[in-house]
C-alpha positions as CSV (number, residue, x, y, z in Angstrom):
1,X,-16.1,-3.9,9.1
2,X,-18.0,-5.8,11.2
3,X,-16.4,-9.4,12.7
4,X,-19.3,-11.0,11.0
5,X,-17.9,-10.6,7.8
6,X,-14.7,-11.9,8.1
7,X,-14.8,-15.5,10.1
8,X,-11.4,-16.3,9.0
9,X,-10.2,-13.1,10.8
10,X,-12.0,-14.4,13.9
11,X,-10.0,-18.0,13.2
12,X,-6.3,-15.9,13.2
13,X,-7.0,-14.2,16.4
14,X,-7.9,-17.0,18.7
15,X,-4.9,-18.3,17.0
16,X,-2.6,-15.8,18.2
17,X,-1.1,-14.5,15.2
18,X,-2.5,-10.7,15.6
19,X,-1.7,-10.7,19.7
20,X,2.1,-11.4,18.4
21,X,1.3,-8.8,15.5
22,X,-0.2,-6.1,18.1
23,X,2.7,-6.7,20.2
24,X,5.2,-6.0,17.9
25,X,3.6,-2.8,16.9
26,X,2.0,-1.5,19.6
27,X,-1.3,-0.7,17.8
28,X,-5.1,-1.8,17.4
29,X,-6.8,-2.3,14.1
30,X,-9.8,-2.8,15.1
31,X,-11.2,0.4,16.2
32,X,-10.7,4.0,16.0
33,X,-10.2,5.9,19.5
34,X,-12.6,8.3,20.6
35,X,-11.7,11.6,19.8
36,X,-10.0,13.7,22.5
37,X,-13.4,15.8,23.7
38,X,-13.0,19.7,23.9
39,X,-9.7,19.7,21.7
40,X,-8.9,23.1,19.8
41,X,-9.0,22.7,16.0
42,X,-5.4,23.7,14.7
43,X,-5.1,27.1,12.9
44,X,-6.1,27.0,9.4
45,X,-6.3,23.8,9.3
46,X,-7.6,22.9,6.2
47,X,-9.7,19.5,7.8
48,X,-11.4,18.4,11.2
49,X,-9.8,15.5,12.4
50,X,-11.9,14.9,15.3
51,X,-14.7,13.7,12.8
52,X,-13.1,11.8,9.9
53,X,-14.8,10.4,7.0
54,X,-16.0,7.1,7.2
55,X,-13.8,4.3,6.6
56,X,-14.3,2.8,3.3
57,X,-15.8,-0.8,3.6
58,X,-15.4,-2.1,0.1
59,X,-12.3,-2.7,-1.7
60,X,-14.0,-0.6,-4.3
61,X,-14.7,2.3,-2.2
62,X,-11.6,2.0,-0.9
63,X,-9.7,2.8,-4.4
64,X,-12.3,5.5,-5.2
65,X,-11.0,7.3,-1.7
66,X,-7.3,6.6,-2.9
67,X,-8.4,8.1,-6.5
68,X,-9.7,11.0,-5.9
69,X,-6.9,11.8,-3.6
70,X,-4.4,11.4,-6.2
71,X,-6.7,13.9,-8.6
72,X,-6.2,16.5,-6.0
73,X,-2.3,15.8,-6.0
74,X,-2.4,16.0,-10.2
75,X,-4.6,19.1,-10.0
76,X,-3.2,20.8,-6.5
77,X,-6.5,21.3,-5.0
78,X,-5.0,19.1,-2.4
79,X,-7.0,19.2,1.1
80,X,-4.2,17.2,3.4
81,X,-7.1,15.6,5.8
82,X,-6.0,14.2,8.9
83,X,-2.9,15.8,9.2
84,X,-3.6,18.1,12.3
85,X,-3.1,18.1,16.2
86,X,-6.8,16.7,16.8
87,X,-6.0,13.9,14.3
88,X,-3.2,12.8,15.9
89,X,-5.0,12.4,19.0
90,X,-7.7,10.8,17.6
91,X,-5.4,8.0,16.6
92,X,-3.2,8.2,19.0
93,X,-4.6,4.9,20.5
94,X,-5.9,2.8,17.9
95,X,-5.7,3.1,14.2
96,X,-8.0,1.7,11.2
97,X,-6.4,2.1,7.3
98,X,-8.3,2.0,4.4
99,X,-5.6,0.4,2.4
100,X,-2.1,-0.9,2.2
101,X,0.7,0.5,0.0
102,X,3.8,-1.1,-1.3
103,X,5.5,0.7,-3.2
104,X,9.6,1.7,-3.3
105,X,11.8,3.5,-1.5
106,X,12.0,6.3,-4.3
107,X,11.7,10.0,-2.2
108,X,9.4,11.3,-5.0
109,X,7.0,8.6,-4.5
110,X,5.5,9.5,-0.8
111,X,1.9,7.4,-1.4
112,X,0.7,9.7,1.9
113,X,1.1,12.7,-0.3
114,X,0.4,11.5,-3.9
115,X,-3.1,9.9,-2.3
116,X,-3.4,12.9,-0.5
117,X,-4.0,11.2,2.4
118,X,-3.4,11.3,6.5
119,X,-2.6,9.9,10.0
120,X,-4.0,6.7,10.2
121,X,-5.2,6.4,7.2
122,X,-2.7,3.7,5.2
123,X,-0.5,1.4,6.3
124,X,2.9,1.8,4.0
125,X,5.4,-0.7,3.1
126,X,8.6,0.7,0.9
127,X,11.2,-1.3,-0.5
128,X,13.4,-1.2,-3.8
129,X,11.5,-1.7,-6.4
130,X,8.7,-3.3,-4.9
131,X,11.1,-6.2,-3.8
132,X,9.2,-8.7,-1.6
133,X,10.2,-11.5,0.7
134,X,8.5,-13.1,4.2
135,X,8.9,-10.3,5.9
136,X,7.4,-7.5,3.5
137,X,4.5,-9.8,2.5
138,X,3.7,-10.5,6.3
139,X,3.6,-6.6,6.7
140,X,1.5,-6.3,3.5
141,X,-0.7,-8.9,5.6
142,X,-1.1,-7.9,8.8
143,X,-4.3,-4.8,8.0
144,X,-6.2,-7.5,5.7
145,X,-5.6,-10.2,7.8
146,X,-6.0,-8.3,11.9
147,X,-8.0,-5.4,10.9
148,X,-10.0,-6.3,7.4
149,X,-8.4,-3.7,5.2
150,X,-10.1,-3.7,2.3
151,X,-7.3,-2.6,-0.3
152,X,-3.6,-3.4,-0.7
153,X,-2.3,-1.5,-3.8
154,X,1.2,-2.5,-5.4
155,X,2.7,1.1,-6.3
156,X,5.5,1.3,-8.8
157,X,7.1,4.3,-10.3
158,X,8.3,6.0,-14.0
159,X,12.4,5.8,-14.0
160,X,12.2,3.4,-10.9
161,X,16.0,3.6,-10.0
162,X,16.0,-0.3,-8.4
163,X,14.7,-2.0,-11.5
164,X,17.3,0.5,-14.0
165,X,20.1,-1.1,-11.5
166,X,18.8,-4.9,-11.0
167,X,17.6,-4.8,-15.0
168,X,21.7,-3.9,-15.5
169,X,22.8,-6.1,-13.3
170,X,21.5,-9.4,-14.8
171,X,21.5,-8.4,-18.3
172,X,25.5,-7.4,-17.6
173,X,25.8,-10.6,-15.2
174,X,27.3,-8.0,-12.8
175,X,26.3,-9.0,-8.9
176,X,25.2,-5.2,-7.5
177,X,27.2,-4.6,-4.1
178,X,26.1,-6.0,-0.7
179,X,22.8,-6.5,0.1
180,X,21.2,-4.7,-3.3
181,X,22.0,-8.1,-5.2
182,X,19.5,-9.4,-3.2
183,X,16.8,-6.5,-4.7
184,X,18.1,-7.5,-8.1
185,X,17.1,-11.4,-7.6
186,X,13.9,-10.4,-6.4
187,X,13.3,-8.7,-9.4
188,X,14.7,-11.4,-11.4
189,X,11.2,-12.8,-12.5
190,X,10.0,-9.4,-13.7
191,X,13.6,-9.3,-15.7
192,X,12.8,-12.4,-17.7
193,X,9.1,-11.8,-18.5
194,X,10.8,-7.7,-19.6
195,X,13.0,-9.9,-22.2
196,X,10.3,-12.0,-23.6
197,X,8.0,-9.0,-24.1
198,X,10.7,-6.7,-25.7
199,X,9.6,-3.0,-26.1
200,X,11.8,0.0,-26.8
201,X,12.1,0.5,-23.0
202,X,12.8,-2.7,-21.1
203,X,13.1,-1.2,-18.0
204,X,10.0,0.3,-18.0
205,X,8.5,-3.0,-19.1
206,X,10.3,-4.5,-16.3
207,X,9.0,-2.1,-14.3
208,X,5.2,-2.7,-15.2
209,X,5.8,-6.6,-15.2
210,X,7.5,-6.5,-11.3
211,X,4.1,-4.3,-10.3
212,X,1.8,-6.8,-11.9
213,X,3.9,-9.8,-10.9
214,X,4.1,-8.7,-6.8
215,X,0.6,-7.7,-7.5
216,X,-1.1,-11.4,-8.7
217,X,1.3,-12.8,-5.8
218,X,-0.3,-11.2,-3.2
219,X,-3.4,-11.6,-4.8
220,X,-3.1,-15.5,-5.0
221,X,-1.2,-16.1,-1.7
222,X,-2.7,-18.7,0.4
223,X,-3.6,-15.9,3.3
224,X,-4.5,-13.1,1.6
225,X,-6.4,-15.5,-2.0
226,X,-9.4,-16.3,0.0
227,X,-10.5,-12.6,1.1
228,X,-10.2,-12.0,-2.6
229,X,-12.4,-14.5,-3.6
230,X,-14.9,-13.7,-0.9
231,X,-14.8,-10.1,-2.1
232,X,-13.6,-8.4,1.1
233,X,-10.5,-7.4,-0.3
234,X,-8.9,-6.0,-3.7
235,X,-5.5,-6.0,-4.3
236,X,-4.2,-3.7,-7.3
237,X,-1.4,-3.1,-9.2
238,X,-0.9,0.7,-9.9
239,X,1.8,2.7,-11.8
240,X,2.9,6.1,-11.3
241,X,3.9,9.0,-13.2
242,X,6.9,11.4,-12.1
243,X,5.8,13.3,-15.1
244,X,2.4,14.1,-14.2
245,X,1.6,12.6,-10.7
246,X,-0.8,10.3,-11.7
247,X,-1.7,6.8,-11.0
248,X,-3.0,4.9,-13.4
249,X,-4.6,1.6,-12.2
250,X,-3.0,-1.5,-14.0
251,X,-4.5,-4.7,-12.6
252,X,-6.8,-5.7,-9.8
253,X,-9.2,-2.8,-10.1
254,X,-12.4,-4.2,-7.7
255,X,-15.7,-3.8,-9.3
């Protein structure tokens, strides 16, 4: 996206904030590196990385990309773009997502796979359960705010171990060990609206309420609210099935 779109991006640079970002991580958001000229397409590789698809510029666009990916996951007509030696050097200086995941640590929830997606094309943030704190929202931050990423999407899971253990914990009044009570009082909030909703499965509507919760947090935060309102950003909540590998869009979805 162009820098005449987003004037508060402009605002946050001469501030400083992305130079410390950029520092920390060693990377550019804000354009893609040429690709490396003359390089040798991989064996049966399945994509050419060298000249990638567009990046998306609407939040809406954005999600479609992310959609159809996870179709090709459900169906296994999966294409893994961007996943080749000519890729890698085509980012290998400078990257530009088209969207931000948070979504847990789970190891059957890759969202690189189950978007069927590539090198440089998300920026991933994984934590129990979706947990969030400063740190995990700045990271959720940084490609909206440095690089105008037009999507973040909130991914959480069927059978979501953290929320079974945190949803336990509080109902039991039973502190989980070390540093996981700290998961389970992040959850806390999606805990108490599970109980006033009932169901025959809280933790699976504990589950759903911490994905729509973290989601409509992000969404309103003071950094992050005013790209939503200017329509420059969506930020969705999305669950996902361990049964069937889908994602089924629960909040947020951008018109």
């Amino acid at each position: 996206m162009d820098s005449a779109a987003h004037p508060d991006r402009r605002t946050l640079l001469s501030g400083g904030l992305a130079v410390t970002a950029l520092a920390l991580t060693g990377c550019s958001s804000d354009s893609v590196a040429p690709a490396a000229a003359g390089s040798p397409a991989a064996p049966g590789s399945p994509a050419v990385s060298a000249s990638p698809q567009a990046r998306p510029a609407t939040p809406a666009a954005a999600l479609a990309r992310l959609m159809d990916g996870n179709r090709r996951w459900v169906s296994g007509d999966l294409r893994h773009p961007d996943r080749d030696p000519d890729r890698r050097r085509f980012v290998a200086q400078a990257q530009e997502p088209f969207s931000a995941v948070l979504s847990c640590i789970d190891s059957r929830v890759p969202p690189e796979l189950l978007f069927d997606t590539g090198l440089g094309d998300l920026y991933v943030m994984r934590t129990g359960g979706q947990a969030v704190g400063p740190v995990v929202t700045g990271s959720v931050e940084y490609g909206p705010m440095t690089g105008g990423t037009p999507l973040v999407v909130v991914l959480g899971h069927q059978r979501c171990g953290a929320v079974k253990a945190s949803y336990a914990s509080l109902r039991d009044g039973r502190p989980l060990p070390g540093n996981l009570e700290a998961i389970a009082q992040a959850l806390r909030p999606a805990y108490e609206q599970a109980l006033r909703e009932g169901g025959d499965d809280p933790v699976e509507t504990m589950t759903r309420a911490q994905i729509e919760l973290t989601a409509a947090g992000l969404r309103g935060n003071q950094d992050l609210a005013p790209l939503v309102r200017r329509g420059v950003l969506g930020v969705v909540g999305a669950y996902y099935s361990l049964d069937t590998g889908r994602v089924e869009v629960l909040s947020g979805a951008p018109s």
